[in-house]
BANU-433898 format. One record per residue: residue in one letter; x, y, z of N, C-alpha, C in turn. Coordinates in steps of 0.02 Angstrom, whole numbers, padded with zeros to 5 digits, always signed. Example, Ala and Ser with C-alpha at 12.3 -4.5 7.8 and 13.67 -1.06 7.14 Angstrom:
2
a+00660-00284+00390+00615-00225+00390+00660-00165+00390;s+00642-00112+00354+00684-00053+00357+00645+00002+00394;
END
This chain:
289
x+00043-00059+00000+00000+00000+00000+00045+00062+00000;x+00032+00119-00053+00070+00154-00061+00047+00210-00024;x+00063+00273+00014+00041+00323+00038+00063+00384-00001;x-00008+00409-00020+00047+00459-00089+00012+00550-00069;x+00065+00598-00070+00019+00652-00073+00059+00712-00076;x+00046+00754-00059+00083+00831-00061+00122+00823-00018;x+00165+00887+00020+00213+00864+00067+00176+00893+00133;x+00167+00872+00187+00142+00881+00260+00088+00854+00261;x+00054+00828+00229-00006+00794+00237-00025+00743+00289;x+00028+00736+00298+00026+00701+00370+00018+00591+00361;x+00050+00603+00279+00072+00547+00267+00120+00487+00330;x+00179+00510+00353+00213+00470+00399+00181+00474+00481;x+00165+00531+00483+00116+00522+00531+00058+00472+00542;x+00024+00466+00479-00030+00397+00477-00001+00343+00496;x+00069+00334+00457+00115+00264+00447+00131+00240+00528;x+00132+00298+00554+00177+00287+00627+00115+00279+00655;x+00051+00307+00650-00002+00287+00676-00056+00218+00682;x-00033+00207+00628-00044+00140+00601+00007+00080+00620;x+00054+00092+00656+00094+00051+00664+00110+00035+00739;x+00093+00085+00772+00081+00097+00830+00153+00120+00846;x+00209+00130+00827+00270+00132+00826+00304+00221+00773;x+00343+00251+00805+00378+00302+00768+00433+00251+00724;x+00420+00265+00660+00470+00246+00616+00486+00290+00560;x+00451+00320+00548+00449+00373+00499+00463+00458+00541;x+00509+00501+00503+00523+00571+00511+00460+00612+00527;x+00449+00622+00565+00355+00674+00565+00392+00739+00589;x+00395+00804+00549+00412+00870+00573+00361+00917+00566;x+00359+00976+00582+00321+01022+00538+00329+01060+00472;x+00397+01027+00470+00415+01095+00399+00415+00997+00350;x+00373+01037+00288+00361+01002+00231+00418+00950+00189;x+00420+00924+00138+00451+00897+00109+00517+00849+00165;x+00502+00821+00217+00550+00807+00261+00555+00733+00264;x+00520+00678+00225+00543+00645+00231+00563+00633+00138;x+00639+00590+00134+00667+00601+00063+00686+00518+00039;x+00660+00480+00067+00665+00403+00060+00572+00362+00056;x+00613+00288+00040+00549+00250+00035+00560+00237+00110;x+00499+00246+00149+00501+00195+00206+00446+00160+00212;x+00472+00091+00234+00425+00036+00232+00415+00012+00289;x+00319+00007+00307+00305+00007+00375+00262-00070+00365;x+00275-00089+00417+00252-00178+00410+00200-00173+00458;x+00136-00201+00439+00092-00205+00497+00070-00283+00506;x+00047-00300+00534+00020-00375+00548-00006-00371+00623;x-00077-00422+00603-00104-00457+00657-00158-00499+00632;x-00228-00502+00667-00244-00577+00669-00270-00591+00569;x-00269-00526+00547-00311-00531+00501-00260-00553+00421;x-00197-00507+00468-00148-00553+00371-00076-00490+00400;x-00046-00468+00331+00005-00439+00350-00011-00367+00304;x-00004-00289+00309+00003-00259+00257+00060-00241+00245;x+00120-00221+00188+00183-00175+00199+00159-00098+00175;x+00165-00064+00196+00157+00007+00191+00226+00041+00177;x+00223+00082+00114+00254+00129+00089+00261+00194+00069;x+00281+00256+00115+00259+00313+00133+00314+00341+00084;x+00288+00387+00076+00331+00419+00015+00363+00483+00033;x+00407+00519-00001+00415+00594-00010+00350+00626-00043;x+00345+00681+00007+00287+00731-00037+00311+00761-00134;x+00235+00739-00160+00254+00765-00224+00250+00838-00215;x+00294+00869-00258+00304+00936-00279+00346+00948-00341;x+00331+01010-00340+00388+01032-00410+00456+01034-00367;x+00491+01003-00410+00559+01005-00400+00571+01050-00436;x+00656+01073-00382+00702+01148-00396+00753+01131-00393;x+00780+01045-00353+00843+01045-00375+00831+00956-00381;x+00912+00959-00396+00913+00882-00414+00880+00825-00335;x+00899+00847-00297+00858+00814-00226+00806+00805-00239;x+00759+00867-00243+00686+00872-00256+00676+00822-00295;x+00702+00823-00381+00680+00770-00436+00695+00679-00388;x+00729+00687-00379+00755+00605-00354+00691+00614-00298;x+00667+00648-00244+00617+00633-00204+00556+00642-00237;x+00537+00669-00288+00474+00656-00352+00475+00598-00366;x+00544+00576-00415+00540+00515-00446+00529+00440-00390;x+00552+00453-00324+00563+00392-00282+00460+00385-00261;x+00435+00440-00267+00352+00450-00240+00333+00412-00293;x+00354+00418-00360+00318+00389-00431+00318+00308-00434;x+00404+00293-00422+00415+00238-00417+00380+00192-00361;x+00366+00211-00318+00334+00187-00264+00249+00164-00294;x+00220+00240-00308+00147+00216-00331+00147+00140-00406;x+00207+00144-00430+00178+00098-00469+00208+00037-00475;x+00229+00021-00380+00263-00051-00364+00193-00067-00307;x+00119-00039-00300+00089-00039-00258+00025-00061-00287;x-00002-00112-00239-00087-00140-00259-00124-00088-00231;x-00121-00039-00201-00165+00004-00182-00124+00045-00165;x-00149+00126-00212-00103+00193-00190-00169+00221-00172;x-00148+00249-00098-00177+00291-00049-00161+00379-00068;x-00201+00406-00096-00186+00478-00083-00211+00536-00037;x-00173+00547-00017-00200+00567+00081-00189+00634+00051;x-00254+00679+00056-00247+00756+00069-00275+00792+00120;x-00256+00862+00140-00285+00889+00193-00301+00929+00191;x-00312+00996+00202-00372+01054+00204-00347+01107+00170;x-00287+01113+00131-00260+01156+00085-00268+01165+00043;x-00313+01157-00006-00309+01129-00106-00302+01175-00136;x-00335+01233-00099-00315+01299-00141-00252+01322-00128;x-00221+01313-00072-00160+01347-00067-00087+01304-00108;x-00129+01241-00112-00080+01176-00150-00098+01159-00207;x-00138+01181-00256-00173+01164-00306-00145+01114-00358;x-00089+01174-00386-00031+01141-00423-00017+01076-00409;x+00005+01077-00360+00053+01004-00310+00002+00950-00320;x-00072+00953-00293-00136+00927-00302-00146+00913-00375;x-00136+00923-00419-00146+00901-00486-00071+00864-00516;x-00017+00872-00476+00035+00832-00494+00010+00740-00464;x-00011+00767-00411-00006+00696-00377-00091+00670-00412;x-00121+00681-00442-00159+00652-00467-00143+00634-00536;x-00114+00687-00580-00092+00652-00618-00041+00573-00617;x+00018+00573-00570+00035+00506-00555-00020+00464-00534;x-00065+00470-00509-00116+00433-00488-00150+00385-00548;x-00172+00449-00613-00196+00434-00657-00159+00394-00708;x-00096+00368-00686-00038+00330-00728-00029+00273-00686;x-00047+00246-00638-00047+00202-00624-00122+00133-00615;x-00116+00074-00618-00143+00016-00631-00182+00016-00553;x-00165+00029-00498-00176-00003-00430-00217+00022-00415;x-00281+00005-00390-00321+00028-00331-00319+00109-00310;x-00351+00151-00312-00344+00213-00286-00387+00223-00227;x-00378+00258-00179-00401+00251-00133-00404+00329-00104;x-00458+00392-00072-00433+00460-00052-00440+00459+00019;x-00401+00470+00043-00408+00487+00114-00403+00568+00151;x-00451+00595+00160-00466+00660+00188-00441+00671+00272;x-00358+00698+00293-00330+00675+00330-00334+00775+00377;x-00337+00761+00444-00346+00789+00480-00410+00851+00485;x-00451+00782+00502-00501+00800+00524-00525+00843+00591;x-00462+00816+00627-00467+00866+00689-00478+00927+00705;x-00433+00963+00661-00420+01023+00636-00487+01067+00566;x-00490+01035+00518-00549+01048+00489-00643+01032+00503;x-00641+00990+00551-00719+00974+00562-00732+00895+00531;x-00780+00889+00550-00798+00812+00516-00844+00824+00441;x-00885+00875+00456-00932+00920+00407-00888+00941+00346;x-00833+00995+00352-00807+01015+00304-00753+00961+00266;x-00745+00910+00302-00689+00842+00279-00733+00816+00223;x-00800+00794+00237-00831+00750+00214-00857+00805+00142;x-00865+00851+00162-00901+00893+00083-00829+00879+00045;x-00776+00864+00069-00722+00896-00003-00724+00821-00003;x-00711+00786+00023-00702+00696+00021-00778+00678-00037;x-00836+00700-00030-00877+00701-00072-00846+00732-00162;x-00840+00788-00160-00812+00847-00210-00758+00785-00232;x-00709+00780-00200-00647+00743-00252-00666+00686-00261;x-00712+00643-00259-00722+00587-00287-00771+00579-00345;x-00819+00647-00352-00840+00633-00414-00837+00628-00478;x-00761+00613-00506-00741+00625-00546-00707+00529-00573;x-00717+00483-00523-00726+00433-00516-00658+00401-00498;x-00609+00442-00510-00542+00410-00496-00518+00382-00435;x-00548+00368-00372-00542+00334-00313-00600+00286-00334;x-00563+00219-00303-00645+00179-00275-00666+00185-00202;x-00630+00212-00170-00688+00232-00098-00644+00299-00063;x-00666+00344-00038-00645+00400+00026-00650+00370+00083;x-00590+00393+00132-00605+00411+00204-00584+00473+00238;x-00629+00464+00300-00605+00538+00320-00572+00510+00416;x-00496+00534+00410-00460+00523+00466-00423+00573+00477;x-00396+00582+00569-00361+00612+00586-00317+00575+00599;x-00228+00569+00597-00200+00535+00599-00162+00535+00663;x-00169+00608+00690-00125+00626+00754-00191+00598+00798;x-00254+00597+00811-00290+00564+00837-00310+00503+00835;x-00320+00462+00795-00311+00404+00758-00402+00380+00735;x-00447+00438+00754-00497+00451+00727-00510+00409+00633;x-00557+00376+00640-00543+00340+00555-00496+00292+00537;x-00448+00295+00568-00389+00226+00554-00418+00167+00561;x-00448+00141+00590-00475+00075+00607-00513+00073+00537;x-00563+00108+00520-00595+00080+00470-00581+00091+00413;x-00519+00128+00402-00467+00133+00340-00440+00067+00343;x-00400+00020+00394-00351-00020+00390-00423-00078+00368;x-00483-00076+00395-00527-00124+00388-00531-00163+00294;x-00553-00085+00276-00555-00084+00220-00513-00124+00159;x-00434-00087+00202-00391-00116+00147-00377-00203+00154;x-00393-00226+00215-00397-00299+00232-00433-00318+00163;x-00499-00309+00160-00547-00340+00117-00537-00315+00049;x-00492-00277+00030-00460-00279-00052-00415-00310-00065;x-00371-00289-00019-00299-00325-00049-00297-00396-00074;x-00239-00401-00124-00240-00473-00142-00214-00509-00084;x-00222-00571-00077-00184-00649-00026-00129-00655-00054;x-00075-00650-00025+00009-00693-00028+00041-00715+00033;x+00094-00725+00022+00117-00737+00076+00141-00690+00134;x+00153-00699+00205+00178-00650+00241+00266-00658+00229;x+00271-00592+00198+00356-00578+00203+00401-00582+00253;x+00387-00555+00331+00406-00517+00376+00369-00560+00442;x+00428-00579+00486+00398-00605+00552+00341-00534+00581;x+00321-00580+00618+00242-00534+00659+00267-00482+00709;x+00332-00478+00735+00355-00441+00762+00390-00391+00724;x+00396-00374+00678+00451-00348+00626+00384-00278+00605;x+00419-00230+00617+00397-00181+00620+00419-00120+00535;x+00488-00122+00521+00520-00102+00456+00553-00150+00420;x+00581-00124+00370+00637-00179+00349+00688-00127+00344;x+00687-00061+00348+00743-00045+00360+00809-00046+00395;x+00868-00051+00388+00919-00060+00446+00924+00002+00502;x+00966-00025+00550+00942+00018+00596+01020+00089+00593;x+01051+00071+00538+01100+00122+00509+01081+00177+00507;x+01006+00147+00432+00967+00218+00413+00935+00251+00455;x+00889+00200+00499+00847+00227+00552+00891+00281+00602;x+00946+00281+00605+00984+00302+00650+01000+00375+00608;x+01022+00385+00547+01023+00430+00492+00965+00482+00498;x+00905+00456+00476+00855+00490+00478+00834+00506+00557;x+00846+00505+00597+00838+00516+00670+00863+00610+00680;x+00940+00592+00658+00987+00635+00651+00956+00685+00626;x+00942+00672+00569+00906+00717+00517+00835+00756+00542;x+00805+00712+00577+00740+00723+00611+00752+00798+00649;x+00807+00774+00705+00847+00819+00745+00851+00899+00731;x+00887+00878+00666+00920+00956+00613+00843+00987+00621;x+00798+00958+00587+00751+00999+00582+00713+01023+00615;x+00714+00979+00654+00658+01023+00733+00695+01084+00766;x+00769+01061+00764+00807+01121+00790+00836+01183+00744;x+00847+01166+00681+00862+01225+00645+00798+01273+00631;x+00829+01335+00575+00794+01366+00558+00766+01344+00519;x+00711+01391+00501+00650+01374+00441+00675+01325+00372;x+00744+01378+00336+00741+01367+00263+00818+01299+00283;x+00836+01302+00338+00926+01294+00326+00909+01210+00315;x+00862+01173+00353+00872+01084+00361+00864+01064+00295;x+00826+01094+00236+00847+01083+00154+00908+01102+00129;x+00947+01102+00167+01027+01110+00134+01062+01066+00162;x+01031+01036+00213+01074+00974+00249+01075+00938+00241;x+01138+00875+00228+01111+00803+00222+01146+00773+00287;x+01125+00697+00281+01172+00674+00352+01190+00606+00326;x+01279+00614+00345+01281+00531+00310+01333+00492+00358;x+01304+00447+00383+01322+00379+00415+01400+00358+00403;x+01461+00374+00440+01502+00337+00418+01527+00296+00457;x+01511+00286+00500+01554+00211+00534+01477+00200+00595;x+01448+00136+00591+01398+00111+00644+01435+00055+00665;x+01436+00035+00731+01452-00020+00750+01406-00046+00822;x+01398-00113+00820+01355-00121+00879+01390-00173+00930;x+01367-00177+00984+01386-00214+01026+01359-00237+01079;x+01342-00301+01071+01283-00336+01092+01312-00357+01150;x+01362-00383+01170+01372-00378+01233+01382-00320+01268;x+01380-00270+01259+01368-00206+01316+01310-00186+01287;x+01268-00176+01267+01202-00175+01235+01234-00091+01203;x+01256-00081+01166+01314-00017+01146+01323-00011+01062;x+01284+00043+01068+01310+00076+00998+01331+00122+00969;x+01408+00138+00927+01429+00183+00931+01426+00196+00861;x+01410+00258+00842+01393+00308+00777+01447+00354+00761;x+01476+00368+00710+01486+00443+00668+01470+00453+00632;x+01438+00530+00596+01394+00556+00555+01428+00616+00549;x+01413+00606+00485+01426+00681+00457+01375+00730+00444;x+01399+00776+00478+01312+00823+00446+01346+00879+00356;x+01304+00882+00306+01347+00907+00249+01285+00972+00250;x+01335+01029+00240+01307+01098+00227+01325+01111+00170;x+01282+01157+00135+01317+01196+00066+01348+01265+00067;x+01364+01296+00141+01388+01357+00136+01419+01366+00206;x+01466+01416+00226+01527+01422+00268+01484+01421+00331;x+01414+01482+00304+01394+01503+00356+01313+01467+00394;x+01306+01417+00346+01255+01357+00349+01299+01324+00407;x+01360+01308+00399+01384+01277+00453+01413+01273+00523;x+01426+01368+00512+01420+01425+00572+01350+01391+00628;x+01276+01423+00592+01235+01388+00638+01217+01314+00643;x+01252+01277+00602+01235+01211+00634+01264+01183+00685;x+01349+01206+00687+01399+01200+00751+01339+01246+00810;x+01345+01313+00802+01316+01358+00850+01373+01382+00896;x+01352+01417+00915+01415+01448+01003+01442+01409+01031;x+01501+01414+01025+01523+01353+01084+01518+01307+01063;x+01485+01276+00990+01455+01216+00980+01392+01187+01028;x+01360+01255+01036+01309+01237+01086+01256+01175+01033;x+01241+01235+00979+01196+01194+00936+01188+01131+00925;x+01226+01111+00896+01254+01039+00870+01265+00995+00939;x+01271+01007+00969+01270+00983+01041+01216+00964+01068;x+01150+01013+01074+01073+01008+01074+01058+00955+01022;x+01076+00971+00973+01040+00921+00902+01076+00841+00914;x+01134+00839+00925+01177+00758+00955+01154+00735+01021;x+01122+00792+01071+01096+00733+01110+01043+00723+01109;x+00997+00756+01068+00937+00749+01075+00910+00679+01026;x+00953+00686+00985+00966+00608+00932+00976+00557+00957;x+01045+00571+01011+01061+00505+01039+01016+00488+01111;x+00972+00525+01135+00906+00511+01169+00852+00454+01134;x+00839+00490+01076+00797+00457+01036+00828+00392+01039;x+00887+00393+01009+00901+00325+00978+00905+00271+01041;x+00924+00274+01082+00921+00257+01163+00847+00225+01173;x+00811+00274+01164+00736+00282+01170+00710+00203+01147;x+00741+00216+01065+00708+00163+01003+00748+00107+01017;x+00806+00094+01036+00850+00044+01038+00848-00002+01109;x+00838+00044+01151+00855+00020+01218+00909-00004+01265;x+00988+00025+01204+01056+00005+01214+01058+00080+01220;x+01135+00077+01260+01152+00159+01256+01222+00181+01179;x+01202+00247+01180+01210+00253+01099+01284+00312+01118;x+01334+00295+01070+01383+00349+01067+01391+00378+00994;x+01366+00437+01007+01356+00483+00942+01402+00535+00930;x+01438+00541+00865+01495+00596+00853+01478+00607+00800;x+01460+00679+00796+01425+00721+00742+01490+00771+00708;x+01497+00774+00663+01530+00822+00611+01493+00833+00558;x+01498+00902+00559+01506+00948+00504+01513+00992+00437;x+01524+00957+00394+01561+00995+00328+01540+01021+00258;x+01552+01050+00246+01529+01087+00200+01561+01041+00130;x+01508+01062+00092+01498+01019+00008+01458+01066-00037;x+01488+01118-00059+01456+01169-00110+01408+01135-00139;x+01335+01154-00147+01280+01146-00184+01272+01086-00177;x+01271+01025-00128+01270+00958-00119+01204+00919-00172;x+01142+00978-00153+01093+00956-00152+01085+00960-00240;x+01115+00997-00291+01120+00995-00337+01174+00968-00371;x+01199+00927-00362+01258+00885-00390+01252+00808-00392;x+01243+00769-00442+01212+00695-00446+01250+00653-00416;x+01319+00679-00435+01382+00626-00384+01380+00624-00332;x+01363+00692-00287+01341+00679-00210+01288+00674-00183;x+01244+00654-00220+01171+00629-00199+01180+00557-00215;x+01223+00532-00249+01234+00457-00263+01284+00441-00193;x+01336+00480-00166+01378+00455-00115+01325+00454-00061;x+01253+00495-00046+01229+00514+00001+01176+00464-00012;x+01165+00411-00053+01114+00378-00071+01048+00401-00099;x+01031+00450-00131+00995+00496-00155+00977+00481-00225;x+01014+00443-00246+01007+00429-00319+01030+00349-00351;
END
C-alpha cells in the first residue's frame, strides 16, 4: 500500500499511527521525509507493507527530482495507492494536480483519504471527500485524523478486504525492513530539523560513516557527518560554543536510546559540500540517487 500526497499531509504520521510505533520522520516543515520507508503491519487478520513516500512537488533541485521520482516509483510497485490530502487545495493546487496526475498513470487501486479532520471538522472533511471523488478516480474516501487516530480502524478495515492474498514476508514482530544504520540517519536528520531554522534543514544532508554495535554491552557507537552547502550554513549548525550541534547530538542520541534500548555513542561532524543538493555525484555518495 502506497501512501501518496503533497508534502505535510501528514502521510508518515498515519504510517507511525498505524503502526503503533515512530518509524517514519514526522516534522512540521514540509518535504522532510526524502526516502521510501517501509512500514510492516500485521495481526490476526494477514500482513500489510506500507510505503510512505516523499511529498510530491515541483522540483528545484536535483534532490527534489530524485524525491518526485522515488514518490512515482513507489505508486507503481503498489496494489493500492492511498492519496492522503488535507485542508489546503487551494493553497496547493498545483502540487494537487501533480499527484493526481501520477495517480492517473498508475494500474492499482486508488483510494482518497481526507486526513486531519481534527483540525478541519468532520462536516467540512466530508463535503471535499464528497467533491474529489466525483470525478470517479478513487474507488472509496475516508475521512481520518491521523495525530488522533480518529478513522484509522476503518481505513485499515477496508484495505484488509481488497488486498490481494500472498504470503507474509516479515515475522509478526518486525515492524520495518529498514536497517537500523538508516533509522539512526534519519533520526539525526529528524533532529536538524526540529532544531534549525526554517529554510537551513533543506541544505542538509546526514551521512552515516562508521555504525558499530555491541551486543554484549548492549552499545552503539555512531559517526555522522552532517553536509552543509555554505561556510555560514555551518556556522549555525555547530552554533556557540558548539552549543547547537550539541542540542541536536543529544537529543538524537536520546531518541536513539529511546528506540533501541542500548546506550548510543554519537559523534557528529560537520562539513561543508558546495551545492550538495544539486550535484548527482553527491546525492549518489549520500544515497539519493
Amino acid at each position: 500500500v502506497a501512501l501518496l500526497g503533497r508534502p505535510n499531509v501528514g502521510k508518515s504520521t498515519m504510517l507511525n499511527r498505524i503502526l503503533g510505533a515512530r518509524i517514519a520522520i514526522v516534522t512540521a516543515k514540509p518535504q522532510t521525509p526524502r526516502d521510501r520507508i517501509a512500514g510492516i503491519y500485521t495481526d490476526s487478520r494477514g500482513q500489510i507493507i506500507f510505503l510512505d513516500s516523499p511529498g510530491i512537488h515541483h522540483p528545484k533541485r536535483a534532490l527534489n527530482e530524485y524525491m518526485v521520482r522515488t514518490a512515482e516509483r513507489i505508486a507503481g510497485e503498489a496494489d493500492v495507492v492511498v492519496h492522503i490530502v488535507d485542508d489546503r487545495p487551494r493553497v496547493s493546487g498545483e502540487e494537487e494536480n501533480l499527484v493526481r496526475g501520477v495517480l492517473e498513470r498508475v494500474s492499482a487501486t486508488r483510494v482518497l483519504v481526507v486526513n486531519k479532520t481534527d483540525r478541519i471538522g468532520h462536516a467540512a472533511a466530508d463535503r471535499m471527500r464528497k467533491k474529489m471523488m466525483e470525478d470517479g478516480l478513487y474507488s472509496e474516501g475516508f475521512l481520518t485524523s491521523a495525530t488522533k487516530g480518529s478513522g484509522v480502524k476503518e481505513f485499515l478495515e477496508f484495505l484488509f478486504g481488497i488486498l490481494p492474498e500472498g504470503p507474509s514476508y516479515y515475522p509478526e514482530d518486525e515492524l520495518t525492513d529498514l536497517p537500523m544504520r538508516f533509522i539512526a540517519q534519519e533520526v539525526i536528520r529528524e533532529k536538524l530539523f526540529e532544531f534549525l531554522s526554517e529554510e537551513l534543514p533543506y541544505s542538509v544532508a546526514v551521512s552515516i560513516e562508521e555504525y558499530e554495535e555491541n551486543p554484549e554491552k548492549n552499545l552503539i557507537r555512531i559517526r555522522a557527518e552532517v553536509y552543509v552547502e555554505r561556510e555560514s550554513q555551518k556556522g549555525m549548525v555547530i552554533g556557540r560554543g558548539g552549543k547547537m550541534l550539541r542540542t541536536i547530538g543529544t537529543a538524537a542520541r536520546q531518541e536513539l536510546e529511546k528506540e533501541t534500548g542500548w546506550r548510543v555513542y554519537l559523534d557528529l561532524f560537520v562539513k561543508i559540500e558546495k551545492d550538495w543538493s544539486r550535484k548527482e555525484t553527491m546525492l549518489r555518495r549520500l544515497g539519493y540517487a
